[in-house]
MIKOL-342097 format. One record per residue (C-alpha): residue number from 1; z, x negated, y. Coordinates in pm, whole numbers. Example, Ala and Ser with C-alpha at 12.3 -4.5 7.8 and 13.67 -1.06 7.14 Angstrom:
! residues 2
1  780  -1230  -450
2  714  -1367  -106
END
This chain:
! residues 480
1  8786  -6150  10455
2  8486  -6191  10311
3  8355  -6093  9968
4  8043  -6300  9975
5  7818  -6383  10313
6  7741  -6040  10444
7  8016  -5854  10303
8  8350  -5800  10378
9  8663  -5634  10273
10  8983  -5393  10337
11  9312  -5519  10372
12  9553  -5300  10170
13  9911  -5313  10119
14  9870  -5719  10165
15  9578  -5734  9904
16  9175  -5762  10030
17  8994  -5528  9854
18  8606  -5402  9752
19  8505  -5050  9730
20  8179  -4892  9524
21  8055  -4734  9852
22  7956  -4972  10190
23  7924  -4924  10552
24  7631  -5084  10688
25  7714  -5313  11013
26  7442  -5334  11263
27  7340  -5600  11545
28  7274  -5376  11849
29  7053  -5600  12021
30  6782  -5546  11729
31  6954  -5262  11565
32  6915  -5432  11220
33  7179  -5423  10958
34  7310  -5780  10943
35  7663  -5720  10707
36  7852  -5481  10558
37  8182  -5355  10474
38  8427  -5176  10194
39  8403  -4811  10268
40  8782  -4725  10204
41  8862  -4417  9978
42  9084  -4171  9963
43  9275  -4375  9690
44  9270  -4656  9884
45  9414  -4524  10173
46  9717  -4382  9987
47  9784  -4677  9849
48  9809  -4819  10191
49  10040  -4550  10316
50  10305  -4595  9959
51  10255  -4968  10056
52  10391  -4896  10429
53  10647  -4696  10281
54  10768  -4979  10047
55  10766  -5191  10337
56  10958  -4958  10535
57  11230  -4857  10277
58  11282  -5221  10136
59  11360  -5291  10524
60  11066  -5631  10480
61  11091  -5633  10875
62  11427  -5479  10999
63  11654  -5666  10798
64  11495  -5982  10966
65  11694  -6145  11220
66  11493  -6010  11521
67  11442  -6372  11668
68  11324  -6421  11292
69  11094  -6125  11370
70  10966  -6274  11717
71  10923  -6628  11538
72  10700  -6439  11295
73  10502  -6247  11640
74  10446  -6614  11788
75  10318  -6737  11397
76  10074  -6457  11402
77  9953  -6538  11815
78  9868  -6871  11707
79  9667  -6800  11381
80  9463  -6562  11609
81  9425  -6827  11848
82  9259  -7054  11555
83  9011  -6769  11520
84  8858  -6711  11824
85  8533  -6896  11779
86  8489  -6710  11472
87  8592  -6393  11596
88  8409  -6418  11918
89  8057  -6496  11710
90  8105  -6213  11459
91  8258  -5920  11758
92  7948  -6020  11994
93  7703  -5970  11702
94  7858  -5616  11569
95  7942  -5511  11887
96  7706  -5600  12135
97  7887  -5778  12401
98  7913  -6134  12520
99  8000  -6446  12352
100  8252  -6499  12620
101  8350  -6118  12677
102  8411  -6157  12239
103  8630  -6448  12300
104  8863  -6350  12545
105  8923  -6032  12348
106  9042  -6263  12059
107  9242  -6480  12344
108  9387  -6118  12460
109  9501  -6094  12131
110  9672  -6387  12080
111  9843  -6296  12395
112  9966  -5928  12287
113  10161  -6099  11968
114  10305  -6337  12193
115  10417  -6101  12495
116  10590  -5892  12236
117  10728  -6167  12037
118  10936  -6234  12333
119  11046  -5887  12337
120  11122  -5840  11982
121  11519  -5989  12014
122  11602  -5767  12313
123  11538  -5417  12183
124  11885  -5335  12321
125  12086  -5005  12303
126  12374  -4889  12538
127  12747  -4783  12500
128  12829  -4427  12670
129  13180  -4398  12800
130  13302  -4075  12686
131  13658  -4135  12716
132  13961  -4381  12520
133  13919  -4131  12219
134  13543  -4189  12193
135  13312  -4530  12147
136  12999  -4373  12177
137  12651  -4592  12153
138  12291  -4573  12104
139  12053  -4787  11876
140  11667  -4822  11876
141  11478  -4808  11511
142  11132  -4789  11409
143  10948  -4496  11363
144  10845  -4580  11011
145  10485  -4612  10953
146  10256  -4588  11223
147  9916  -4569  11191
148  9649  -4633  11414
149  9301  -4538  11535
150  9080  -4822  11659
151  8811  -4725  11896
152  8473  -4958  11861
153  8463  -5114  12241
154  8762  -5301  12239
155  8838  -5333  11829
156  9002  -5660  11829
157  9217  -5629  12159
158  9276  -5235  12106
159  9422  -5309  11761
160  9666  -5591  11866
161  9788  -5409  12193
162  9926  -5147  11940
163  10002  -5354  11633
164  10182  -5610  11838
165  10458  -5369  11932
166  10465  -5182  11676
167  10588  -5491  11437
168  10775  -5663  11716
169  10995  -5271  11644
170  10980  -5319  11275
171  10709  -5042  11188
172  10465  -5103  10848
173  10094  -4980  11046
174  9772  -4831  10882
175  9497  -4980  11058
176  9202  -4702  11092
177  8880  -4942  11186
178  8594  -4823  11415
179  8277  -4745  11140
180  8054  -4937  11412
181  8238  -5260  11460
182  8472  -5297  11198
183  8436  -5650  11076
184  8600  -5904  11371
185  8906  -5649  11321
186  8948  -5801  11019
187  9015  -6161  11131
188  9385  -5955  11266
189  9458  -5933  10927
190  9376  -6243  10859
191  9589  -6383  11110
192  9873  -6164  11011
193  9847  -6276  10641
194  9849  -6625  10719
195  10137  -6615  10938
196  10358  -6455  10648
197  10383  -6090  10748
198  10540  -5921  10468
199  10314  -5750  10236
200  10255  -5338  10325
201  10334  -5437  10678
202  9971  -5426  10761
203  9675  -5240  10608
204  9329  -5245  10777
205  9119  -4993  10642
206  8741  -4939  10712
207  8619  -4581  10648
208  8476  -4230  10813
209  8712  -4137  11045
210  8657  -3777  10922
211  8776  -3828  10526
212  9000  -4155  10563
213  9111  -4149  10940
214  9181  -3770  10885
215  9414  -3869  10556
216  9605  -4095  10735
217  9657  -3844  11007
218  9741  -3549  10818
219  9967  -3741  10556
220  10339  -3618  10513
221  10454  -3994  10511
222  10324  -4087  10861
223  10576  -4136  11093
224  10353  -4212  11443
225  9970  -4219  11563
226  9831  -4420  11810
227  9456  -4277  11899
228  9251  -4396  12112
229  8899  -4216  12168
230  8749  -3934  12283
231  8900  -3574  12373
232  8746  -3360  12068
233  8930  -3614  11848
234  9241  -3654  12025
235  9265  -3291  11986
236  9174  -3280  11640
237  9414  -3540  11565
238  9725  -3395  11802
239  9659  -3034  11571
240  9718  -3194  11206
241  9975  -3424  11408
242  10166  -3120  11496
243  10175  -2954  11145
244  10395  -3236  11036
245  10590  -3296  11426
246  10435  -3650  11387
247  10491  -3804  11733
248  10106  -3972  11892
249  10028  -4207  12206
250  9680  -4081  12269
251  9439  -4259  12537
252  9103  -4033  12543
253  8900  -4188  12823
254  8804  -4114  13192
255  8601  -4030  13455
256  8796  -4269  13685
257  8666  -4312  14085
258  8698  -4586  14347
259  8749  -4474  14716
260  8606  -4697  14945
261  8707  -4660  15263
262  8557  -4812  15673
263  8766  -5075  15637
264  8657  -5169  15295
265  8621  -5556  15215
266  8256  -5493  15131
267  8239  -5820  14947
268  8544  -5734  14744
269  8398  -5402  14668
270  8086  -5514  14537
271  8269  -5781  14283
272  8502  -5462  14184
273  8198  -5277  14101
274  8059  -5557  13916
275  8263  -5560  13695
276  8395  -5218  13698
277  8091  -5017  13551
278  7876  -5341  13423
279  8127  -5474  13253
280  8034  -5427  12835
281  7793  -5237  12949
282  8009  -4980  13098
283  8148  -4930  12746
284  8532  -4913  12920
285  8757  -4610  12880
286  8932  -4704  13262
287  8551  -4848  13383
288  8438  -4736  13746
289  8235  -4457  13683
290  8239  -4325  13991
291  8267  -4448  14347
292  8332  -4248  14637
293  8254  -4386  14945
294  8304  -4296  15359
295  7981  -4148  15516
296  8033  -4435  15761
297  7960  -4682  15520
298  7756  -4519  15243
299  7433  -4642  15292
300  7559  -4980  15304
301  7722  -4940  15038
302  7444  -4791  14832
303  7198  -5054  14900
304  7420  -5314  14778
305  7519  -5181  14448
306  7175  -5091  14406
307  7107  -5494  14506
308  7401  -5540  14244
309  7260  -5371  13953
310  6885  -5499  14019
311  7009  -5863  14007
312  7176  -5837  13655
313  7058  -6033  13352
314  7029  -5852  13029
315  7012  -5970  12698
316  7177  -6049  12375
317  7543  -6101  12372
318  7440  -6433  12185
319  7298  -6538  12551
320  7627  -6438  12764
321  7402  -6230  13000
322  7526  -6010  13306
323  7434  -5732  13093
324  7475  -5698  12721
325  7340  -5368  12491
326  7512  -5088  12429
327  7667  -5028  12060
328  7397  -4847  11891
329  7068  -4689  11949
330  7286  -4336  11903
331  7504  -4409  12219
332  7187  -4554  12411
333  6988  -4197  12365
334  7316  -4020  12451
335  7365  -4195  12783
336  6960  -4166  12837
337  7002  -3754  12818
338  7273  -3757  13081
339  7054  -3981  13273
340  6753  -3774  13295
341  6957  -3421  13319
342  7118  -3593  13640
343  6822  -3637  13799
344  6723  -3262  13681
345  7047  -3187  13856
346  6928  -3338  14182
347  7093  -3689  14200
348  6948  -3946  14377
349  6798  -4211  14092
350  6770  -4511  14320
351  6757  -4756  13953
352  6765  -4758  13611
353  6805  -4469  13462
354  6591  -4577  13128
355  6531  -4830  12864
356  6485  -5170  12874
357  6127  -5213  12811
358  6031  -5532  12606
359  6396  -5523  12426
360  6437  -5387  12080
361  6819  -5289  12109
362  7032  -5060  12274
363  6982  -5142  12573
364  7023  -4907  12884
365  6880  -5054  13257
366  7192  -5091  13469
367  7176  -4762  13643
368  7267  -4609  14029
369  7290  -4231  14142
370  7334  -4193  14459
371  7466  -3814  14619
372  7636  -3702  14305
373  7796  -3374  14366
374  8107  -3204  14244
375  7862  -2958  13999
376  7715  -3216  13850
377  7786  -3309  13481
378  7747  -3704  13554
379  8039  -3642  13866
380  8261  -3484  13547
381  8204  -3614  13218
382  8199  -3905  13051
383  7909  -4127  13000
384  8007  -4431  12899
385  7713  -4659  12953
386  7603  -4900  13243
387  7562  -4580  13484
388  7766  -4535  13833
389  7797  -4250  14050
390  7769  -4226  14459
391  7922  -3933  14673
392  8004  -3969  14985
393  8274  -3838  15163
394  8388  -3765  15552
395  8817  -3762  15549
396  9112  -3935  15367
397  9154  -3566  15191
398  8870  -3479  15081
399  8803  -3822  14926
400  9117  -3783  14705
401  9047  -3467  14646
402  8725  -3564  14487
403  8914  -3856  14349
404  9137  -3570  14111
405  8799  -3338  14065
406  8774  -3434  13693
407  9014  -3280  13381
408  9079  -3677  13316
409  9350  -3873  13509
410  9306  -4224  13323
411  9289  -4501  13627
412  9194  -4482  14010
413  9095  -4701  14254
414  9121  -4757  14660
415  8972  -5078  14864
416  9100  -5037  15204
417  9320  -5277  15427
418  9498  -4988  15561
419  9822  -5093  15359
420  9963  -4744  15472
421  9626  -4573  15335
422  9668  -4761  15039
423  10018  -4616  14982
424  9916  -4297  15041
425  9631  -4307  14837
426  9841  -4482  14525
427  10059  -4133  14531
428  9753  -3870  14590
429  9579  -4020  14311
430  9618  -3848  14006
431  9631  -4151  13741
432  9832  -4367  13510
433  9701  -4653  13700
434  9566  -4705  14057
435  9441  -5022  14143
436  9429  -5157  14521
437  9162  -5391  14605
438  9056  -5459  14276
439  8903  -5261  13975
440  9100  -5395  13644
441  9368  -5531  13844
442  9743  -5570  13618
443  9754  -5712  13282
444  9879  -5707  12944
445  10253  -5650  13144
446  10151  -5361  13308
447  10154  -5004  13174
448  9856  -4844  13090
449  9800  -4487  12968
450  9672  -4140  13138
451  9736  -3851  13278
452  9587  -3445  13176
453  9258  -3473  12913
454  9296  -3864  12898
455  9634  -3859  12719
456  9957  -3945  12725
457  10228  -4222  12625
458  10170  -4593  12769
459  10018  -4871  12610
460  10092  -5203  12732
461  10399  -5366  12924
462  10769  -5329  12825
463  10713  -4943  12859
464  10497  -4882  12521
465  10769  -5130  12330
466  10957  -4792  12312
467  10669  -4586  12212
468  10721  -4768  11871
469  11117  -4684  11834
470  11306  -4388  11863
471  11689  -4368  12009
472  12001  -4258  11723
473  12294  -4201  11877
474  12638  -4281  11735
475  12964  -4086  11867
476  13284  -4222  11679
477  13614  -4028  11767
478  13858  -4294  11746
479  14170  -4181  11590
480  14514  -4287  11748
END
């Protein structure tokens, strides 16, 4: 909500609220300030968490009917829906990305509140036979207060994956908003408020993830943490999380590869790739950051991604180009360093690799190495940015054996009409997701969530409903 024009607020315990300190909001395609936000305090963010609890104990959600509860879900879907011109205008300008990237993030949205709706009257337990002296059963309730850290790529659609389930269980959540792009998050609340959500079932807090994300974290009164973000965090995060046995989904990126294989659809590949890496300017935890290819096809296959990447527009998010800036000047510089040290490392640079010249923003050039090897850091680490890496390969083995060469295991990818390769590649690859013939391939049904350094627990589907619950059991001896 907004205070005045420019500024906007927190949403505490069911209240908007100011704050004596601000974050500055900037556009990335000028890098000027354009808004600003309520810096939450410490204050502020206990008052969210005795809110939640409030919420929680007064039972505001789980003494609702549950088809009461999936009513309210569907409420909540459609007041997002009557924000997604809004929302798409505001997320493109803090965030960088398209106006039509923006708006079906805020369609996404909707769509969470309403997948989970339907699932929010069938959180069913079981009965256990034990016997004629025994009824025996199990019961699913909330964890309590859950509270959860937004990353700044996905704000909007990140949040509601989480929050969707999470009240569809009956849980009070603490909203932790991304310092860079915390104002379309907002319009969630919004939504949420409109729709009637009991007050201290929601809080959406704006803040340095250091002071008010590590409050939240650390409380004695959290119940759950959802994370998603990078692996120094996570860990941070899974330490104080420990001192109080506080149970965490955590998704903390990738370094995810596509294997193409002879009998690649070449055509298919390229569209994959498209949108794979260039997609929010390669700004996607599960985006194609590397692509391995067969040494029968590789120069083929170079050319034409190079063709790709040369052919993009890039611009403003305002304009809906191919390729939008980055999310701050700080990230830009970041993914220029690992740029030039690849080429220091020996890559092949065959474009990009720099600036945009004649843009003011954050913008990177859409960027191709070709002959990335195992040593190098761009074949390992993160980078987050409009950048892809080429290695070639000679055998089925080795290629999934460069596939798993990473500490992350977040998504993987094979393009090959082999349907028997494609099997056999779906269980070599070490992932939470491997996609056949298509990078981004699934949906809002189907489980998402890593393996090793990018985390653990699944978001999305049926499967991350019961990340939000935990089982009781009841044993009754039935006397005769």
């Amino acid at each position: 909500m907004l205070n005045n024009e420019n500024h906007w607020l927190n949403f505490i315990g069911g209240e908007w609220r100011d704050s004596a300190d601000k974050i500055d909001v900037r556009d990335p395609s000028t890098d000027n300030v354009f808004a600003t936000i309520a810096s939450a305090t410490l204050n502020d963010a206990e008052d969210a968490i005795q809110a939640a609890r409030v919420c929680v104990k007064q039972g505001l959600l789980t003494r609702q009917r549950p088809a009461q509860r999936a009513e309210l879900m569907y409420r909540i879907g459609a007041e997002i829906r009557k924000l997604v011109e809004e929302g798409a205008v505001l997320a493109s300008r803090e965030n960088g990305k398209s106006i039509n990237d923006a708006r079906d993030e805020f369609e996404e949205s909707a769509r969470y509140f309403e997948y989970y709706a339907g699932m929010a009257d069938k959180i069913e337990g079981k009965s256990i036979p034990l016997g004629e002296d025994y009824i025996d059963f199990t019961s699913y309730e909330p964890q309590g207060i859950s509270v959860q850290i937004v990353p700044w790529n996905f704000p909007v659609s990140i949040c509601a994956r989480s929050l969707a389930p999470a009240l569809a269980a009956g849980n009070a959540v603490i909203v932790k908003s991304p310092e860079i792009s915390p104002l379309a998050i907002t319009l969630l609340a919004t939504a949420c408020e409109r729709a009637g959500l009991p007050k201290g079932a929601l809080s959406v807090l704006a803040g340095p993830g250091r002071k008010i994300g590590a409050a939240l974290v650390s409380h004695k009164e959290t119940n759950q943490i959802v994370f998603t973000g990078s692996v120094p965090t996570g860990r941070s995060i899974m330490r104080d999380a420990a001192e109080n046995s506080v149970p965490c989904v955590m998704e903390l990126g990738g370094k995810s590869a596509a294997v193409a294989f002879p009998e690649a659809n070449l055509d298919q590949l390229i569209d994959s790739v498209r949108w794979g890496i260039f997609f929010n300017a390669g700004q996607v935890c599960s985006a194609m950051s590397r692509l391995l290819v067969h040494r029968d096809i590789y120069d083929d296959v170079v050319a034409r991604v190079a063709e790709l990447a040369c052919g993009l527009s890039i611009g403003a998010g305002k304009d809906n180009p191919d390729l939008t800036p980055v999310v701050s000047m700080q990230q830009r510089d970041g993914i220029l360093k690992i740029c030039n040290e690849a080429v220091e490392d020996g890559a092949r640079l065959v474009c990009g690799g720099g600036a945009v010249e004649g843009l003011p923003g954050a913008f990177v050039q859409p960027t191709v190495f070709a002959d990335v090897t195992t040593e190098m850091r761009l074949f390992t680490e993160e980078v987050f940015g409009p950048v892809i890496a080429i290695t070639p390969f000679d055998s089925e083995e080795e290629a999934f054996e460069l596939a798993n060469a990473t500490d992350y295991g977040l998504v993987a990818g094979v393009f090959t009409q082999d349907i028997s390769r494609a099997m056999r590649a779906s269980q070599a690859l070490d992932a939470g997701q491997v996609f056949v013939n298509e990078w981004f391939a699934g949906g809002i049904e189907t489980p998402f969530g890593g393996n090793r350094l990018s985390g653990y627990g699944r978001e999305k589907g049926q499967e991350a409903l019961y990340s939000y619950v935990r089982t009781k059991n009841v044993a009754i001896r039935v006397t005769r």
